[in-house]
KEKE-3310 file (N, C-alpha, C; in steps of 0.2 Angstrom, whole numbers, plus 5000, padded with zeros to 4 digits):
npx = (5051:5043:5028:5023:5011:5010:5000:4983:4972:4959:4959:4960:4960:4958:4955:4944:4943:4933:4923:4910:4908:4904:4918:4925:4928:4932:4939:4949:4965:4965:4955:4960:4967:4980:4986:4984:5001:5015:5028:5037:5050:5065:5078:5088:5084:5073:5060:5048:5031:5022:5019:5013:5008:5009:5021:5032:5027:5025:5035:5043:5042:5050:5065:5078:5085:5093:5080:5078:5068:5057:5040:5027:5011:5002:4999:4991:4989:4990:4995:5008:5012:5023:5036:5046:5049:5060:5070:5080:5084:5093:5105:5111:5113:5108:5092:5080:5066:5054:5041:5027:5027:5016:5016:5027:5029:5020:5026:5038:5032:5026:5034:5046:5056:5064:5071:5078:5091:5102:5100:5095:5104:5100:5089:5081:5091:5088:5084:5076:5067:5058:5046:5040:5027:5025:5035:5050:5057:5070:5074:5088:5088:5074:5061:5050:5034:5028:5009:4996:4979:4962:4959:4946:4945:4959:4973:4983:4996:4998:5007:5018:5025:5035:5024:5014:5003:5002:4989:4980:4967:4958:4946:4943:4949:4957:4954:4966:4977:4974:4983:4994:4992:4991:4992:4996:4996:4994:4986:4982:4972:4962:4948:4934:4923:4906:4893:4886:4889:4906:4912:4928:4933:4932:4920:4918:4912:4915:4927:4929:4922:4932:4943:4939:4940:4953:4957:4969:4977:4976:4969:4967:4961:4964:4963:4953:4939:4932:4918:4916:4914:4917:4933:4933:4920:4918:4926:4923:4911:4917:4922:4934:4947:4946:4950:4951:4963:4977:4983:5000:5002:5009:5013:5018:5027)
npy = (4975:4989:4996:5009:5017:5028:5033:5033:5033:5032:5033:5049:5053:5061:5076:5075:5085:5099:5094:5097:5087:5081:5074:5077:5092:5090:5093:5085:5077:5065:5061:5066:5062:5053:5046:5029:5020:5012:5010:4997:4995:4991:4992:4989:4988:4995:4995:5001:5000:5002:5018:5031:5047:5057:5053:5061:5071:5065:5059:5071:5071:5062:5054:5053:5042:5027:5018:5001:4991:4991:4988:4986:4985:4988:4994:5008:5023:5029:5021:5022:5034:5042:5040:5047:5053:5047:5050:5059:5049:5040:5045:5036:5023:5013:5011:4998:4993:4982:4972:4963:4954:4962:4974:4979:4982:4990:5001:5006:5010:5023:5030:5030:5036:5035:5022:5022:5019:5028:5038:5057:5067:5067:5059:5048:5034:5018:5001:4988:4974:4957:4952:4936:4927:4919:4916:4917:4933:4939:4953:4960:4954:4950:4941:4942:4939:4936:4936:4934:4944:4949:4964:4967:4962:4963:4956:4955:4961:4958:4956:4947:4948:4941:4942:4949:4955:4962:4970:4978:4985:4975:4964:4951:4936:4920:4904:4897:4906:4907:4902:4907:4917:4909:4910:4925:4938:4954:4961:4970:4979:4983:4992:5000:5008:5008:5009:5013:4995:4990:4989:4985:4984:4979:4980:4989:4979:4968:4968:4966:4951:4946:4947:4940:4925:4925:4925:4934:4942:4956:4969:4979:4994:5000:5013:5020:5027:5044:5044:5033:5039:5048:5045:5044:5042:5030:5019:5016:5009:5000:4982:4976:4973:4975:4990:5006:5011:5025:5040:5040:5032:5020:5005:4990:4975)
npz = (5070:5062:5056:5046:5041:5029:5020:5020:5012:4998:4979:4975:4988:5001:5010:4998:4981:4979:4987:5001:5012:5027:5032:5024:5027:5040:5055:5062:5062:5060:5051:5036:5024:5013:4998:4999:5007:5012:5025:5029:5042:5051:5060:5052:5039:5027:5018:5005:5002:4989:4979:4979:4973:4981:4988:4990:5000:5011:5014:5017:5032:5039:5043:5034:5023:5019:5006:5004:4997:4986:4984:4972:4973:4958:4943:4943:4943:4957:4963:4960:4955:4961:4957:4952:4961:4967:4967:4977:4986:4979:4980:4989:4980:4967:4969:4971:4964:4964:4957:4949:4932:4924:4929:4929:4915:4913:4920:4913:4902:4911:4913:4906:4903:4916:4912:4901:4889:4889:4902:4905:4914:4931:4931:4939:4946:4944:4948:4941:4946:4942:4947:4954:4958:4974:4977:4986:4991:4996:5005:5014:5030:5029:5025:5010:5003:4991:4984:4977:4975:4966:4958:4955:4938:4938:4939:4955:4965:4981:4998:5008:5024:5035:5050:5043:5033:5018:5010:4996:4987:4983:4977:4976:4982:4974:4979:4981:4985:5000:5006:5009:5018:5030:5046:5049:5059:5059:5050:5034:5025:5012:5012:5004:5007:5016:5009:4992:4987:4975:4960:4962:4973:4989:5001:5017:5025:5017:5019:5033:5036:5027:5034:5047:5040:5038:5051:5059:5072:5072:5062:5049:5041:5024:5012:5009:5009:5006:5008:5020:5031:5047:5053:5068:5071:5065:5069:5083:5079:5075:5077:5091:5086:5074:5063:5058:5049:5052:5041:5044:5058:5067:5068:5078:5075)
capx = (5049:5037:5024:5021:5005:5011:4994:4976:4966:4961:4963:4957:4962:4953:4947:4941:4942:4926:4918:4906:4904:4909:4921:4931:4928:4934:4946:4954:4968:4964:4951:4966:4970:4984:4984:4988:5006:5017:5036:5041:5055:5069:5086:5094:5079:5066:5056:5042:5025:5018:5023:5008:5009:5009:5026:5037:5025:5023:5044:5046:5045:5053:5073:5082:5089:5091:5076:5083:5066:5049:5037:5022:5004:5000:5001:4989:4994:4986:4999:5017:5015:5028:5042:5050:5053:5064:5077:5084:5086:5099:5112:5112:5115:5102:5086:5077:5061:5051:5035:5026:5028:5011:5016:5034:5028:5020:5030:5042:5029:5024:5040:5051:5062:5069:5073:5082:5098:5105:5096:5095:5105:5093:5081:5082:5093:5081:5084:5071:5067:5049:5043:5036:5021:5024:5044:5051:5061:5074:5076:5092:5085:5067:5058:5043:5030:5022:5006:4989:4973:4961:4956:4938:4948:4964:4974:4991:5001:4999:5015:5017:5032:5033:5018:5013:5000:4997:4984:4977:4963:4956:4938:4940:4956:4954:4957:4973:4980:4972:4988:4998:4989:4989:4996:4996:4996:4994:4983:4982:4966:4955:4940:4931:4917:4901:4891:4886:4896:4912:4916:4935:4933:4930:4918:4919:4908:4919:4932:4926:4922:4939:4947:4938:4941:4960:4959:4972:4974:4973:4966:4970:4958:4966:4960:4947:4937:4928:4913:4917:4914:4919:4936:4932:4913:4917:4931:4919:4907:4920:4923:4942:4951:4946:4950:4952:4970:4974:4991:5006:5000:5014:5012:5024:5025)
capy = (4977:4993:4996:5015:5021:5035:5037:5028:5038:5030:5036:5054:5054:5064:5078:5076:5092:5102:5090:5098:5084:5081:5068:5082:5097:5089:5094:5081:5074:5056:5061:5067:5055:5054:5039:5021:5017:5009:5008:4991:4996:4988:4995:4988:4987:5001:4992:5003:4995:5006:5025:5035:5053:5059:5050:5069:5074:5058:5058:5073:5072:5058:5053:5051:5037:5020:5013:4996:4989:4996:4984:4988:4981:4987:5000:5011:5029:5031:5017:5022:5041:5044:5035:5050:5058:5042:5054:5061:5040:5037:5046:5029:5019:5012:5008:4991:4991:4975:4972:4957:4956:4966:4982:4982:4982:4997:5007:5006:5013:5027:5032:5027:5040:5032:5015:5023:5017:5035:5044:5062:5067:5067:5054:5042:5027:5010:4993:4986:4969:4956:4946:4932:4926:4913:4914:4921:4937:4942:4960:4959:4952:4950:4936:4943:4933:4939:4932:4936:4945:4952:4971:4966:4958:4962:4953:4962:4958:4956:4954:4943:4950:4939:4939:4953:4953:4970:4969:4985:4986:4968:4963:4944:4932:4914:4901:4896:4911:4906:4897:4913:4921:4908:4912:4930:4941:4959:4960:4977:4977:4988:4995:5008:5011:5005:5008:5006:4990:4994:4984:4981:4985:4978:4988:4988:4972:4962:4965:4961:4945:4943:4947:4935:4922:4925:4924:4940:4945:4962:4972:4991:4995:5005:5013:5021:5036:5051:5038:5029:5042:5049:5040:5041:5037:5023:5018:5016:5004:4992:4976:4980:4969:4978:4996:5011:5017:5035:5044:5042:5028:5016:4996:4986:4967)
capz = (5064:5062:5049:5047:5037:5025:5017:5022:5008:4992:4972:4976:4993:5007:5007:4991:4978:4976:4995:5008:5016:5035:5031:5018:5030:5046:5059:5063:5057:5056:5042:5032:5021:5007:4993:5001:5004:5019:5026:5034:5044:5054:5061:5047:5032:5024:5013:5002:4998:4984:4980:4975:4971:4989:4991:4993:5006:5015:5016:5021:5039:5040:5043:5026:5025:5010:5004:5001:4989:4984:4982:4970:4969:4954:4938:4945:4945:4964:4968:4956:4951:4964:4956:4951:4967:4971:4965:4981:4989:4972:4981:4993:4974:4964:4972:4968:4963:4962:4954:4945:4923:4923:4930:4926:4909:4913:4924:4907:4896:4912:4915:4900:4905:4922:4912:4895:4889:4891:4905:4907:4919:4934:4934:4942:4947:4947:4946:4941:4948:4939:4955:4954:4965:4978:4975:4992:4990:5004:5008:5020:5036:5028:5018:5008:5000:4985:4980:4972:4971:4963:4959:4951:4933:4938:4947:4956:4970:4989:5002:5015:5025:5043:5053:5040:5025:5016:5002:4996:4981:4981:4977:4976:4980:4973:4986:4983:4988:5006:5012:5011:5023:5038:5055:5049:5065:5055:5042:5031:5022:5008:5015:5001:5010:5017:5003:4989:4983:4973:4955:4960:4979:4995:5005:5025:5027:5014:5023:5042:5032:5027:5039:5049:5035:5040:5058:5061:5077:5071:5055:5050:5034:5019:5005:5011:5003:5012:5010:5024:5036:5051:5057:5076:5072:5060:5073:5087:5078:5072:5081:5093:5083:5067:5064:5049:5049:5050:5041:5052:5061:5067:5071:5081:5071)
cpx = (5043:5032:5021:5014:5007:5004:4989:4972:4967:4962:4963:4959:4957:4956:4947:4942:4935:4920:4917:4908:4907:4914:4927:4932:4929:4940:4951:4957:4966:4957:4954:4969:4971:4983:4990:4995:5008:5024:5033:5048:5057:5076:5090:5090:5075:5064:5049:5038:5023:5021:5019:5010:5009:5017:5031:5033:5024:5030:5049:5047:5047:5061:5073:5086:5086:5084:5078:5077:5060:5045:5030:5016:5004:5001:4999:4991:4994:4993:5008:5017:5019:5037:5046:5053:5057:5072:5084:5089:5091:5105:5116:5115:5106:5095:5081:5069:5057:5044:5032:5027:5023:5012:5024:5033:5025:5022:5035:5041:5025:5027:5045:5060:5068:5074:5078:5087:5105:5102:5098:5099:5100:5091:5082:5083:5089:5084:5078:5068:5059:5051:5041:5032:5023:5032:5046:5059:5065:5077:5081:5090:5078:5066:5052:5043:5026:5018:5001:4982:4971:4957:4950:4942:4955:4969:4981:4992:4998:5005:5011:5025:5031:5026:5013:5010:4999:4996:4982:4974:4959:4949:4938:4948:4952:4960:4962:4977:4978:4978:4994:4996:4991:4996:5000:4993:4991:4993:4980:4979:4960:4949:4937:4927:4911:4897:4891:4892:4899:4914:4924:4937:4930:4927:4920:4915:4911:4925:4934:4926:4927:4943:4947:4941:4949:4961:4966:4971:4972:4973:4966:4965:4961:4962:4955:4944:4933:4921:4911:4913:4919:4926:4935:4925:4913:4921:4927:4913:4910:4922:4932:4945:4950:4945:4952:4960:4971:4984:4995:5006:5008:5012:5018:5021:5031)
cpy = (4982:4992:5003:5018:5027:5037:5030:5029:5035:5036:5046:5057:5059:5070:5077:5083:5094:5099:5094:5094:5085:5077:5076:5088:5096:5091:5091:5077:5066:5057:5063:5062:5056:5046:5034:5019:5019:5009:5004:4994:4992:4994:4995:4990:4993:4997:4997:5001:5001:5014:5029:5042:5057:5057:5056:5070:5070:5057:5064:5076:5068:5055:5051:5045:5030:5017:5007:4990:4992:4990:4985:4984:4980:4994:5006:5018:5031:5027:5019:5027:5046:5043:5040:5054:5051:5045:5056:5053:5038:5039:5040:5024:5017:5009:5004:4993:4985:4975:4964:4961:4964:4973:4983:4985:4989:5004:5008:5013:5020:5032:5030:5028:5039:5026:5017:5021:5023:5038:5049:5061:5067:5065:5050:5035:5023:5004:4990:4977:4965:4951:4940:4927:4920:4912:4919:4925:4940:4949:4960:4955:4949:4948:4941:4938:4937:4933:4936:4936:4950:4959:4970:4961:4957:4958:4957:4957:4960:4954:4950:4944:4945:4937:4947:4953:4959:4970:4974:4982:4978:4968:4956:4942:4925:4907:4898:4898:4911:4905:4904:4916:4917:4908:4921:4934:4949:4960:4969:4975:4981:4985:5000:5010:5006:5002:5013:5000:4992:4986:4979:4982:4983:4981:4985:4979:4968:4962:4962:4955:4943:4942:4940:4928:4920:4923:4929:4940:4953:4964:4979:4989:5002:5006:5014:5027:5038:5048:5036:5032:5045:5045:5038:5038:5030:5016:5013:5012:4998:4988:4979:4976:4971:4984:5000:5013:5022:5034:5043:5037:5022:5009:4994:4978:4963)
cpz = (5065:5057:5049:5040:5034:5021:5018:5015:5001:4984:4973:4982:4999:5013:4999:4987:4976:4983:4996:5012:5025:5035:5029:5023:5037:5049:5061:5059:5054:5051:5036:5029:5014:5004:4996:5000:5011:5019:5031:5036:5052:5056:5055:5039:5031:5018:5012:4999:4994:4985:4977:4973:4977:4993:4994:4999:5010:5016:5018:5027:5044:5040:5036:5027:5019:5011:5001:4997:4992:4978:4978:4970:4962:4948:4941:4947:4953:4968:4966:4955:4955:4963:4954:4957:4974:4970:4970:4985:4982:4975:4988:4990:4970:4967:4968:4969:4961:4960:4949:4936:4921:4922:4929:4919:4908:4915:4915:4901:4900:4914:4912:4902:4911:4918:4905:4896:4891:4895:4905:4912:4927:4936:4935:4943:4950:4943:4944:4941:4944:4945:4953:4959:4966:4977:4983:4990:4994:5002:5014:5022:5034:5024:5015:5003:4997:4983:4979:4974:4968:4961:4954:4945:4934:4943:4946:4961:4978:4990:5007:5019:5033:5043:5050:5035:5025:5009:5003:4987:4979:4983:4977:4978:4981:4982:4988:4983:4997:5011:5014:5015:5031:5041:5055:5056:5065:5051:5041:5025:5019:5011:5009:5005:5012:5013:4999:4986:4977:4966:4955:4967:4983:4999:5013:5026:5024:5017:5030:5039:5032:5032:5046:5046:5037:5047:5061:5067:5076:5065:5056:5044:5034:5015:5006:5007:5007:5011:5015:5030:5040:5054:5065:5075:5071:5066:5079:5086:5074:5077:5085:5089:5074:5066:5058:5054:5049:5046:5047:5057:5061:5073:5072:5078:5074)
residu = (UNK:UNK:UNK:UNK:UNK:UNK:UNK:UNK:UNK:UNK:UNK:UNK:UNK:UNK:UNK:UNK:UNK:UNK:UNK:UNK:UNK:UNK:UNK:UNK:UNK:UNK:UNK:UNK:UNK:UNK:UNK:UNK:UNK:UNK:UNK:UNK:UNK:UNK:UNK:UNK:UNK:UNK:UNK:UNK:UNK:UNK:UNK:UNK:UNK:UNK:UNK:UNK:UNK:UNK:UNK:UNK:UNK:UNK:UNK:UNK:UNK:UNK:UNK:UNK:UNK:UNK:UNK:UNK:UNK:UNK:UNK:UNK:UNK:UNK:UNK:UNK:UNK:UNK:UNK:UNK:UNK:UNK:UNK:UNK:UNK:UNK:UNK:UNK:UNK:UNK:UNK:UNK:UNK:UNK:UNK:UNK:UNK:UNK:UNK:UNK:UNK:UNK:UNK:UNK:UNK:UNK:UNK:UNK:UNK:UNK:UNK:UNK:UNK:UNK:UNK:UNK:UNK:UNK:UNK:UNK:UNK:UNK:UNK:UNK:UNK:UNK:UNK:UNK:UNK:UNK:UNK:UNK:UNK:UNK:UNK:UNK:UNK:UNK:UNK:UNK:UNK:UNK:UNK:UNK:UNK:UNK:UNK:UNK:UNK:UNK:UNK:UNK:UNK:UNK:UNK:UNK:UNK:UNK:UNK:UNK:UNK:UNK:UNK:UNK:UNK:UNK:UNK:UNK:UNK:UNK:UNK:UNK:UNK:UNK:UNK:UNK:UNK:UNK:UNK:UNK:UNK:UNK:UNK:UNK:UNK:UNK:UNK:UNK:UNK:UNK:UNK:UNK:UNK:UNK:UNK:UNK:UNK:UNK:UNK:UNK:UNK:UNK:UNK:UNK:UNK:UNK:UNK:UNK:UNK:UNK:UNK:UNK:UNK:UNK:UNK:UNK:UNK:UNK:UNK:UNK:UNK:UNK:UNK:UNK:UNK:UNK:UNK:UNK:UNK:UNK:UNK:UNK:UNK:UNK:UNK:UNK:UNK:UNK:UNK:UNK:UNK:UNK:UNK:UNK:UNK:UNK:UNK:UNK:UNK:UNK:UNK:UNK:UNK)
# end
């Protein structure tokens, strides 16, 4: 099982519109960074965590081929405002989308149009699947484990796919979500930035905490914002066992 990084870059992504700074006007690619969102892939499975608005361009250098389900966090347009360019993956059949009550509720009311009883011709065949947390969903070959936290008030969704946890946008999780986590290998983990501290975001030191807290052999930080800094500087002053992720990055799990 792989885990490919199609975008590191939180709501706003990186460069920023209107930035100077060195972060937005860097040469290198790993400061490039499109809004947060992952392919889990097998020979036989592609599974889609989150589908922001970067998802066309974050698939088009990639072999075509079925997404067989797309797992959402949360409503957030940063994380579903791709949903419509699932269009060209329908000529595979309908593609399953999964999501807790929360945000099904709102994918409905952000994008009516996918879910009509007569759709335009068009738009997009979706299944739409409500999850529910701590219930094990099998993807072909692959168990996932939804369960819970929280974005400052909100709470969404985390996975647990294998020896795989990927949580993006969490500022707290209560502690009975703790058992999901253990013997996790591969932890994928909201970073905003250093400082200042973040209302519904973990900054880099909340997450080294966490990550800790889990015991991971290893940590990628997502959701990061031109904040952060430098990826090789920032890189070079984290612990080796905890690291910023770049675009395009591929993990063996």
């Amino acid at each position: 099982m792989t885990l490919r990084f199609l975008g590191t870059g939180t709501s706003v992504g990186v460069p920023t519109i209107g930035c100077q700074c060195c972060v937005c006007t860097s040469t290198d690619p790993k400061d490039k960074r499109l809004r947060t969102s992952a392919l889990v892939e097998t020979e036989q499975t592609r599974i889609l965590l989150d589908i922001g608005p970067d998802f066309r361009q974050q698939m088009l250098p990639l072999e075509f081929r079925k997404i067989d389900a797309v797992l959402l966090t949360h409503i957030h347009y940063d994380h579903v405002g791709g949903i419509d360019d699932l269009r060209p993956f329908c000529q595979f059949g309908e593609v399953n989308v999964y999501a807790d009550d929360a945000t099904s509720c709102g994918l409905m009311h952000t994008v009516p149009y996918c879910f009509a009883e007569n759709r335009y011709p068009g738009a997009p065949s979706i299944r739409l699947h409500t999850l529910r947390h701590h219930e094990v969903l099998r993807v072909n070959e692959l168990e996932v484990v939804p369960f819970v936290v929280n974005h400052g008030k909100l709470p969404i969704t985390a996975y647990r796919i294998g020896r795989l946890a990927y949580i993006t946008d969490m500022k707290t999780i209560e502690t009975s979500e703790l058992p999901y986590l253990e013997g996790v290998e591969v932890l994928v983990l909201n970073a905003l930035r250093f400082h200042p501290e973040h209302h519904s975001h973990q900054s880099v030191d909340d997450a080294i905490a966490f990550a800790r807290r889990v015991g991971a052999k290893q940590t990628f930080l997502i959701h990061v914002c031109h904040d952060v800094g430098l990826h090789q500087e920032v890189n070079a002053s984290l612990p080796d066992d905890i690291k910023l992720a770049f675009d395009g990055q591929i993990i063996a799990i």
